[in-house]
N, C-alpha and C positions, 0 to 999 in steps of 0.2 A: 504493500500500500504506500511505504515511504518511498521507495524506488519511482513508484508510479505519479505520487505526484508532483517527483520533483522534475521530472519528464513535463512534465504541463504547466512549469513554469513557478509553482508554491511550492514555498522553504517547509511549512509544517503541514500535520495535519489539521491542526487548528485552526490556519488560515484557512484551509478550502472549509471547515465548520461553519466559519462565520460568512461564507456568501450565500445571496440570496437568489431568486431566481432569476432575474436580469443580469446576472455578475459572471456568468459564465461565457467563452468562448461557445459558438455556435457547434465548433467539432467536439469540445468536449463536452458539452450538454447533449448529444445526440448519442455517447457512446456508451457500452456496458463497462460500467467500472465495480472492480470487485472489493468486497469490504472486507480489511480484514479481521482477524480473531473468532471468525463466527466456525471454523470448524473445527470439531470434535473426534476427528481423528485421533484414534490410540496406538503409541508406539510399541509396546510391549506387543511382540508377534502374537504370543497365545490369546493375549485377550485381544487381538484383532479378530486374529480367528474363531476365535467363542461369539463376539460379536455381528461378525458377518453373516453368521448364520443367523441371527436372531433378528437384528436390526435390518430396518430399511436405511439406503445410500441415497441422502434427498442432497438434492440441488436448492437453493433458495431463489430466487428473481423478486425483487419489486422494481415498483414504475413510482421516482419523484417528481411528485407533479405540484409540493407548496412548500413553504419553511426552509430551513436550511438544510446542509447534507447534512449536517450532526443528526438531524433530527431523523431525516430518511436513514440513517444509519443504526438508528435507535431503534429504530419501527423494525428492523430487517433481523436486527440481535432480538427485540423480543420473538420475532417469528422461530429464530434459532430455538430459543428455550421452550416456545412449544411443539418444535420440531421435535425436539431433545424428550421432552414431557410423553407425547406423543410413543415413544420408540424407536428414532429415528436417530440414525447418523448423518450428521451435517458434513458435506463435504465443501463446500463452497455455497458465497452469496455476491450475489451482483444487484447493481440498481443501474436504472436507466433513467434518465432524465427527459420528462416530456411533458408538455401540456395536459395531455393526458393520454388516459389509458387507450390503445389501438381499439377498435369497435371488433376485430377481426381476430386478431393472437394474441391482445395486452400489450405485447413490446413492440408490434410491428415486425413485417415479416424478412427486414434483413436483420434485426437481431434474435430472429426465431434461430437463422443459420447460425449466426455465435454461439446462440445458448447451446445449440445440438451438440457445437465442436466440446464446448464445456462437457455436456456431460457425457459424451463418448470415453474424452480425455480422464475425465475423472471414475466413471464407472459407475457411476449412479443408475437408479430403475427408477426416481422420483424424482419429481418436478414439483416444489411448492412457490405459488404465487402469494405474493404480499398482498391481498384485496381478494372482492367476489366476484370470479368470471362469471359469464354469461354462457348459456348451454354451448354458444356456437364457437365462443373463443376455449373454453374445453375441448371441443371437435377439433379443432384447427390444430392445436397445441398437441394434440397426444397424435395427431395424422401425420405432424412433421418432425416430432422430437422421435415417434416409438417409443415411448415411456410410460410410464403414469402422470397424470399430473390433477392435483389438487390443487384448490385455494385456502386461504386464509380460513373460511365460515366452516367447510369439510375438514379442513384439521382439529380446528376449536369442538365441532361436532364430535369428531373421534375422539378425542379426550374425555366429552363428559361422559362417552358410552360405555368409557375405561375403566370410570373412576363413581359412576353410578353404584347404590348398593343396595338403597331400601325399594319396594314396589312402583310407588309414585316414581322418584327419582328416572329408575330405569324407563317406565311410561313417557314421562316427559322425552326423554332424551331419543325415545323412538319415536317419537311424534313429530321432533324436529327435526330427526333426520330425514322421517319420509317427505316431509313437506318442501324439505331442500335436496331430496333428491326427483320429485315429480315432475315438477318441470328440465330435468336433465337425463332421461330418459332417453337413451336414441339406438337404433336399429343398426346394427353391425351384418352385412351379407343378407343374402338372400333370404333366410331364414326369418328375420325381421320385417323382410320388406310388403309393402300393401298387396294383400289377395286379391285378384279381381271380380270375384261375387257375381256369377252369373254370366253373361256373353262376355267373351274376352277381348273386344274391340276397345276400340282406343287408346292400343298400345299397353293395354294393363297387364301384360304380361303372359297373353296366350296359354296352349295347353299345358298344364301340370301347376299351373299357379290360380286354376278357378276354383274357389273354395265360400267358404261363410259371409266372406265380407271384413272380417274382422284380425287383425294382426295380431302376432303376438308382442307387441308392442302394447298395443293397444287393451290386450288382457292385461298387462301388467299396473297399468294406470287404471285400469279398474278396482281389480285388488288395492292396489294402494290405497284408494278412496275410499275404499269400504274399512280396509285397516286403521287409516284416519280418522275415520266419522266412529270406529269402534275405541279405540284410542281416548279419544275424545269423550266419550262417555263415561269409560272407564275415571278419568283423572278428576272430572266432573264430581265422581260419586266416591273419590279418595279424598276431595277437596271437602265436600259435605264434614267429614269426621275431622278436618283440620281448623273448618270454619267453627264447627262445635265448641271444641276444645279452646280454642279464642274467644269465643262466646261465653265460657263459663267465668273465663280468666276475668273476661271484661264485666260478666254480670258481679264476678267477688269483689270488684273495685281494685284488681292487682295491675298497678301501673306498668306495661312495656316497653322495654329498650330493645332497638332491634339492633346490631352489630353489622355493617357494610362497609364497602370496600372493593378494595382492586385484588384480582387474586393473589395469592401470596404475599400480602400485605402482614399475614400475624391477625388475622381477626379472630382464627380457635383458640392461638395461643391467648389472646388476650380473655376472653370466653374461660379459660381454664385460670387465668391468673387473678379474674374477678370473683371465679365462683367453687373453682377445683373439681371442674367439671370431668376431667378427665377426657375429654372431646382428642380425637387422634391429629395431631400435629405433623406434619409432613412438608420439608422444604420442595414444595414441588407446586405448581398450575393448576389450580381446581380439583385440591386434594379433596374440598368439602363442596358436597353437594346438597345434603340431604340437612334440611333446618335441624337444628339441635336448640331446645329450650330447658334454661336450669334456672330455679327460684336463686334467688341473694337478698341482703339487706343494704338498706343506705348505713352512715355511720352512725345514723339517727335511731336505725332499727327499722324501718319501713322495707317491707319488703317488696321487692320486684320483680319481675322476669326481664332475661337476657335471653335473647335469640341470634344463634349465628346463622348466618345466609350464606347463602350460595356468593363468591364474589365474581368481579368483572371483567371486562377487558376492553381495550378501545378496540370499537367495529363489534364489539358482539352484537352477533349473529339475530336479526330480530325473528327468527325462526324459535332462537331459546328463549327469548324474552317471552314470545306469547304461549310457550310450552310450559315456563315456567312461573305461572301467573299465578298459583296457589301461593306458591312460597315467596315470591317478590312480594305478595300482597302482605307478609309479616312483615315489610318496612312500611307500606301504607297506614298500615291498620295502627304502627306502634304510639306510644307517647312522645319518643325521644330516639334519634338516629344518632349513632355514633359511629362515624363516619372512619375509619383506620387508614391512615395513610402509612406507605412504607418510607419512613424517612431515611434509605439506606439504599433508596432509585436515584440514579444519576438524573432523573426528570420527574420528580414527585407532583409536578402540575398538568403535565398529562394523564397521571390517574387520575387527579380530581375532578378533572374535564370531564375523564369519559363517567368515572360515578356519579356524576352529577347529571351528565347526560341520561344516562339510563334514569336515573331517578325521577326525574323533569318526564322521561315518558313514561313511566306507571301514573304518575301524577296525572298528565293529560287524558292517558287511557280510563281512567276512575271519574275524572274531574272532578277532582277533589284538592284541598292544599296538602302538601306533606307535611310532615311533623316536622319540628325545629331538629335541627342538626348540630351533633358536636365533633366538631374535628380532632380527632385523636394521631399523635405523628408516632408510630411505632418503631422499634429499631434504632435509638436515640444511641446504644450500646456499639453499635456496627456502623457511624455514619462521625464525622469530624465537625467540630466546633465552626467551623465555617458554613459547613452546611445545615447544621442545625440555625445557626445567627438567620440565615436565608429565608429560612424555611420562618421560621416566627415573623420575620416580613411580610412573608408570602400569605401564612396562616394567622393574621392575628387573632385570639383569643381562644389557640388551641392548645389543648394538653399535650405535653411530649412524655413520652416515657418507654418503658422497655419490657416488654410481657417476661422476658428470658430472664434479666436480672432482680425484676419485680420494680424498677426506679420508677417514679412518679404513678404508682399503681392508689394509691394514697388517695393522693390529690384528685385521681378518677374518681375517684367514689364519691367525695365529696363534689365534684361539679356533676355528676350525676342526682345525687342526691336535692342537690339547688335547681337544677333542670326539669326534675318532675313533675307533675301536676299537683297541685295542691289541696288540700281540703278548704272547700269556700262557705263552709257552715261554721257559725259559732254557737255551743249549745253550753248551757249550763243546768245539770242533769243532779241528781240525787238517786244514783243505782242502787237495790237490795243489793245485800252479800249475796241471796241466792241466785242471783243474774250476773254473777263473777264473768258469765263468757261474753257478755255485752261488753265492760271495763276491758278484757283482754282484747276485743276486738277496736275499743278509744287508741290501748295502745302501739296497737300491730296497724293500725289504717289511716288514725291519726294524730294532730297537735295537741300534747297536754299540755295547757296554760296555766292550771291549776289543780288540783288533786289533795284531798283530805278524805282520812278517816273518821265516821265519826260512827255513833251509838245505831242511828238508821242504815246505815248502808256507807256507799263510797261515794263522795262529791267530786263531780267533775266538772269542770270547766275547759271546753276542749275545738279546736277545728275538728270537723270530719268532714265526710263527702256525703250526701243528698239521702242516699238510703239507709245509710245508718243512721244519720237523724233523724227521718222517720221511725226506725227502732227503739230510738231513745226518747223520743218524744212524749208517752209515756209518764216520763218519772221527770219531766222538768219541773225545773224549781218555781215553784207559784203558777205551776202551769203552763208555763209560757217558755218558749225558749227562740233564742235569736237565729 
């Protein structure tokens, strides 16, 4: 990569970082430049060879079409790591500079011919695009490379199909695959191709090809639809028992924190450091899929639920958004989002973008507002004093801290606790002793302001929430209560 750019006239790499899209010579904006450190090649012969056998030999390609190259470069390394996530050996990645994406191969079809030489030369059987082809530029790509070739949405899909575990979960993840593979669908030889149904004029292909009328193409896009519309049902009536269970939470007056995030931000780890959930931690792309909910308390004692979520990615795939609309809707539905950023990303305001992104469209799909949000910067342990100073620029009025060491895990509790909904009743109660689980329920739901023993019973003076002072209403003092 140093070799090559000083060939084109820049001393570092950091100078070609910092240009923008007009800054380039027209030759070298047109050309496939390959980025380095993205492959994963193992030296040690045996574990080559253990690995060969296992792993697929993927090529990477994106198309820069805004930002700077730091940035297109950024986009290309994460594609590596879910390459890597995925199962995959990275051999190389290239980016290509363009207005945009070709309508036809993505790169256009003289650097279809480079890519080819790339992966002859390297020995790859896979082709991953940085973006989502369209069925035709897939056709075109795999007609001239002979290879495989996926996009960005098909890899992201093959992950969660990997890492799926509970019923729902896996439902979801086949729902969105079929739905992103129906319109890509296509007929290879004869055997695919249209029946002629009847007299075989006009060219439809004469004797030995008159039949039903109907392709095996075309059966297959049946099935799908029918497995789709079963699918659908199915998650439908798995949501019912999820919607419940939220319903009871909400009917108990137990306030909600939902956990979100970019994947591999640390949101289980953090989940296990708030509650000792034991939730499975894993350095790896969409290790958590499946929502995990554990009761906690504030410092105050109030207790609440914490929900880990499935986390995100920039460009996810709006196939799993609408797949996964049960379990997104645990950040709609919550009291309080806490938001987890990995503050140990060389671009921590790209996650935010894209989590926010996604959040802004469950919002509109609901039309509803979301819940306040608290930005949590995770990784405080693994990332330098400069970059933290940045990041509180960037984030002002966010917690930092580090689920691994337990640092500012404290101070969460406490802005969570400030965060949550309040009790907007003020009663002043005179409870029997024999209604002790009334007073227990003052203190697990809400504010004691005041509290005495006396000969009658226990005096309270308290905030609570709507239905419980209905409860205590009751045994107010002179009858009345505020």
């Amino acid at each position: 990569m140093t070799e090559e750019i000083s060939q084109n006239g820049y001393d570092t790499a950091s100078d070609l970082a910092e240009l923008s899209l007009g800054e380039l010579e027209l030759e070298e904006r047109s050309s496939l430049r390959r980025v380095a450190g993205l492959s994963t090649e193992l030296q040690d012969i045996t574990e080559v060879e253990y690995r060969q056998l296992r792993l697929e030999r993927v090529v990477l390609v994106g198309v820069w079409t805004e930002g700077t190259a730091l940035e297109s470069e950024a986009s290309l390394a994460e594609l590596a790591r879910l390459a890597e996530t995925a199962g995959s050996e990275v051999l190389e990645g290239l980016v290509q500079r363009r207005d945009k994406p070709d309508p036809a191969t993505y790169v256009g079809s003289g650097k279809v011919q480079e890519l080819g030489e790339v992966v002859r030369a390297t020995g790859a059987d896979t082709v991953i695009c940085d973006g989502e082809l369209s069925p035709s530029q897939l056709q075109q790509l795999e007609a001239r490379l002979k290879v495989k070739v996926i996009d960005r949405t098909a890899l992201i899909l093959d992950i969660f199909a990997q890492h799926a575990r509970s019923r729902e979960g896996k439902s979801q993840v086949e729902l969105a695959q079929l739905q992103y593979l129906l319109p890509r669908l296509r007929g290879w030889g004869q055997t695919l191709s249209r029946q002629a149904g009847g007299r075989a004029g006009g060219g439809n292909g004469g004797v030995g090809l008159r039949g039903p009328g109907e392709t095996k193409l075309e059966t297959d896009r049946r099935r799908i639809r029918a497995k789709i519309s079963k699918l659908r049902k199915e998650i439908q009536a798995m949501s019912v028992v999820r919607d419940t269970k939220r319903g009871l939470r909400t009917s108990n007056a137990v306030p909600s924190v939902a956990i979100a995030g970019y994947t591999n931000a640390g949101k289980s780890s953090l989940l296990n450091a708030l509650t000792g959930a034991g939730v499975l931690v894993e350095d790896a792309l969409f290790a958590t899929l499946d929502a995990t909910t554990r009761r906690t308390q504030t410092p105050e004692g109030h207790t609440y639920t914490l929900t880990d979520t499935v986390g995100f990615v920039r460009h996810l795939p709006h196939q799993l958004v609408e797949a996964f609309r049960s379990t997104l809707d645990e950040v709609a539905d919550a009291d309080l989002v806490v938001h987890v950023v990995d503050g140990a990303d060389p671009m921590p305001e790209w996650q935010v973008n894209a989590v926010r992104e996604v959040l802004g469209e469950i919002g509109r799909r609901r039309d509803a507002a979301m819940p306040p949000e608290l930005v949590v910067v995770n990784k405080t342990d693994a990332t330098t004093e400069f970059a933290l100073a940045r990041l509180r620029h960037l984030l002002p009025g966010a917690v930092f801290v580090s689920a691994h060491s337990g640092a500012g895990i404290d101070e969460l509790r406490e802005r969570i606790g400030e965060l949550l909904p309040r009790p907007d009743v003020e009663v002043d109660v005179l409870v029997p002793y024999v209604r002790g689980e009334l007073v227990a329920r003052v203190h697990q739901e809400g504010e004691i302001l005041l509290e005495e023993h006396t000969a009658s019973g226990t005096q309270l003076r308290a905030r609570v929430k709507a239905d419980l002072a209905g409860a205590l209403e009751q045994f107010a003092v002179n009858g009345t209560s505020a």
